[in-house]
LUMTOR-735189 format. One line per field, with one value per residue: x, y, z of N, C-alpha, C in turn; residue number from 1. Coordinates in Angstrom, 2 decimals. Each point is the difference from the previous one (the first is absolute). Layout:
% residues N
nu = (X | ...)
nv = (Y | ...)
nw = (Z | ...)
cau = (X | ...)
cav = (Y | ...)
caw = (Z | ...)
cu = (X | ...)
cv = (Y | ...)
cw = (Z | ...)
lonu = (NUM | ...)
***
This chain:
% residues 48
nu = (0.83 | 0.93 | -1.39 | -0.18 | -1.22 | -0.08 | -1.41 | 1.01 | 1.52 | -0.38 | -0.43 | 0.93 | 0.61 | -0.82 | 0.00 | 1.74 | -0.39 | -0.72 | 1.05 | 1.09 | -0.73 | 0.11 | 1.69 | 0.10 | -1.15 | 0.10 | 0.94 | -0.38 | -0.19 | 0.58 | 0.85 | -0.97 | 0.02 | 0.89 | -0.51 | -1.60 | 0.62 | 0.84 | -0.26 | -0.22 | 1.57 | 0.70 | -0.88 | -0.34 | 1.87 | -0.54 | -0.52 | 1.24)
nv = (-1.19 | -0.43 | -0.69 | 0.50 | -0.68 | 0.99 | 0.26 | 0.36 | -0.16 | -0.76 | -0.50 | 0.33 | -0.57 | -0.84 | 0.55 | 0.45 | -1.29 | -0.15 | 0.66 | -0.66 | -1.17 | 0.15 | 0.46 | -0.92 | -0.44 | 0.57 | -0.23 | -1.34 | -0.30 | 1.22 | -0.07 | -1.17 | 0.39 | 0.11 | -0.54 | -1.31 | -0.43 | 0.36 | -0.74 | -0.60 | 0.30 | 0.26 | -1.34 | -1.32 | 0.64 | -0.23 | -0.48 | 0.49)
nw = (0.00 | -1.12 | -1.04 | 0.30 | -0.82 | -0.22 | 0.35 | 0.70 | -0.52 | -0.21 | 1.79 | -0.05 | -0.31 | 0.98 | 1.39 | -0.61 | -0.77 | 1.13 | 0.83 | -0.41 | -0.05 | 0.97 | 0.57 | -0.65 | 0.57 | 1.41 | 0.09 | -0.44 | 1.32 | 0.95 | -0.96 | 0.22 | 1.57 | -0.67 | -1.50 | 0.21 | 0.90 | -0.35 | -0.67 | 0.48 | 0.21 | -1.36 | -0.96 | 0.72 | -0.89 | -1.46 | 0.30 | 1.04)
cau = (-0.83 | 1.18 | -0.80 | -1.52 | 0.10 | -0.83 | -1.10 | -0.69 | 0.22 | -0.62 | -1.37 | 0.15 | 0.14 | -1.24 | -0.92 | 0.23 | -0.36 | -1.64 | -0.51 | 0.46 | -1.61 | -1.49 | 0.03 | 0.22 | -1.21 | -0.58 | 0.51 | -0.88 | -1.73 | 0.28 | 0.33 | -0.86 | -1.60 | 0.63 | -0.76 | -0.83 | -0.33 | 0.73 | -0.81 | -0.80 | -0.31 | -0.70 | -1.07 | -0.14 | 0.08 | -0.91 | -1.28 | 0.04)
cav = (1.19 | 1.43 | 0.78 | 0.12 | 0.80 | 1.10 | 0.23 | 1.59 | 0.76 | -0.55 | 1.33 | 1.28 | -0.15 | -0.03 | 1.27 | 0.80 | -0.33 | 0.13 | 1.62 | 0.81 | -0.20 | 0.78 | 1.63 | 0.16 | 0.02 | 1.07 | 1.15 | -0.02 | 0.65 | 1.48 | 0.52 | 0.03 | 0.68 | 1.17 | 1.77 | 0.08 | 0.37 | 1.32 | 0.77 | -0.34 | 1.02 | 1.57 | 0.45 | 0.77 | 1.13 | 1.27 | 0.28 | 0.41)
caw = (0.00 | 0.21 | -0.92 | 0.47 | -1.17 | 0.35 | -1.14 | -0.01 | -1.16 | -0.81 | -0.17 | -0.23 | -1.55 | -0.97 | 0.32 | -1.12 | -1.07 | -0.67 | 0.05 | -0.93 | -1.03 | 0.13 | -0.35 | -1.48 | -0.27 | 0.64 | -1.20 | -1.36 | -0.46 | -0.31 | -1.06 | -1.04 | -0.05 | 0.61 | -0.68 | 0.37 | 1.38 | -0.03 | -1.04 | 0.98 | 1.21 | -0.76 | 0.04 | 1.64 | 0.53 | -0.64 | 0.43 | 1.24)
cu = (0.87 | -0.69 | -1.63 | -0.66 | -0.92 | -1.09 | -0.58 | -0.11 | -0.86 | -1.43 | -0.02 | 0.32 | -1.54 | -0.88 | 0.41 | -0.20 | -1.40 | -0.38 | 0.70 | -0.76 | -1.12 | 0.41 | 0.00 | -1.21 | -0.78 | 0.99 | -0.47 | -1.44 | 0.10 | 0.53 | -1.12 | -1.14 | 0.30 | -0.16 | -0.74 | -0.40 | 0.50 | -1.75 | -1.65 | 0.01 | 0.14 | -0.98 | -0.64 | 0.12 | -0.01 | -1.43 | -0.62 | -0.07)
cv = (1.25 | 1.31 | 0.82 | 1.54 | 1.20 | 0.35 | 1.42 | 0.87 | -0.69 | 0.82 | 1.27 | 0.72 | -0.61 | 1.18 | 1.00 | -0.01 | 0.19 | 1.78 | 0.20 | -0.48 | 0.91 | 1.52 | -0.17 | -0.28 | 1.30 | 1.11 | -0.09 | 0.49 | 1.08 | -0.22 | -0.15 | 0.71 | 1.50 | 1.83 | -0.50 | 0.66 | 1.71 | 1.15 | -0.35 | 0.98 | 0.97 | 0.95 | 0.45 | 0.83 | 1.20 | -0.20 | 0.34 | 1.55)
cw = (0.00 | -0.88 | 0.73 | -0.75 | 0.45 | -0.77 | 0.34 | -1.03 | -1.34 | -0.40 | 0.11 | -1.66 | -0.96 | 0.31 | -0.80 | -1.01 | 0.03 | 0.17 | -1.45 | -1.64 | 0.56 | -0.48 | -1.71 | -0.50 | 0.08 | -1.77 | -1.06 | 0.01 | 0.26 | -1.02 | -1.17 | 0.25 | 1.18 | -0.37 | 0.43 | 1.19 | 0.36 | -1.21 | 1.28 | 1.32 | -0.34 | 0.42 | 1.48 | 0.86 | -0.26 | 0.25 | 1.02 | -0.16)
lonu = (1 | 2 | 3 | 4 | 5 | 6 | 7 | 8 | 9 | 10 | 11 | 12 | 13 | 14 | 15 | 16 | 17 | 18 | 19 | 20 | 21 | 22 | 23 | 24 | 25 | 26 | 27 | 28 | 29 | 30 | 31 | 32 | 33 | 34 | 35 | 36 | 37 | 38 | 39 | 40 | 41 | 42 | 43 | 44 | 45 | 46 | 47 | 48)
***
């Protein structure tokens, strides 16, 4: 038992991997609906 393997780092490296799919998700849908929503509070805030 001169080896004793560690799994911390393991999960820690999958918890970076799933924030770092979700931030590249979260960036695709602002980038695709990103005049939408911006042209959405425009308006709202001209009609004030």
């Amino acid at each position: 038992m001169l080896f004793i393997p560690r799994e911390e780092g393991q999960g820690l490296v999958e918890y970076a991997l799933i924030l770092v799919l979700v931030s590249i998700v979260v960036i695709a849908i602002l980038t695709l609906l990103g005049p939408t929503i911006g042209n959405i509070f425009s308006n709202l805030i001209q009609n004030f």
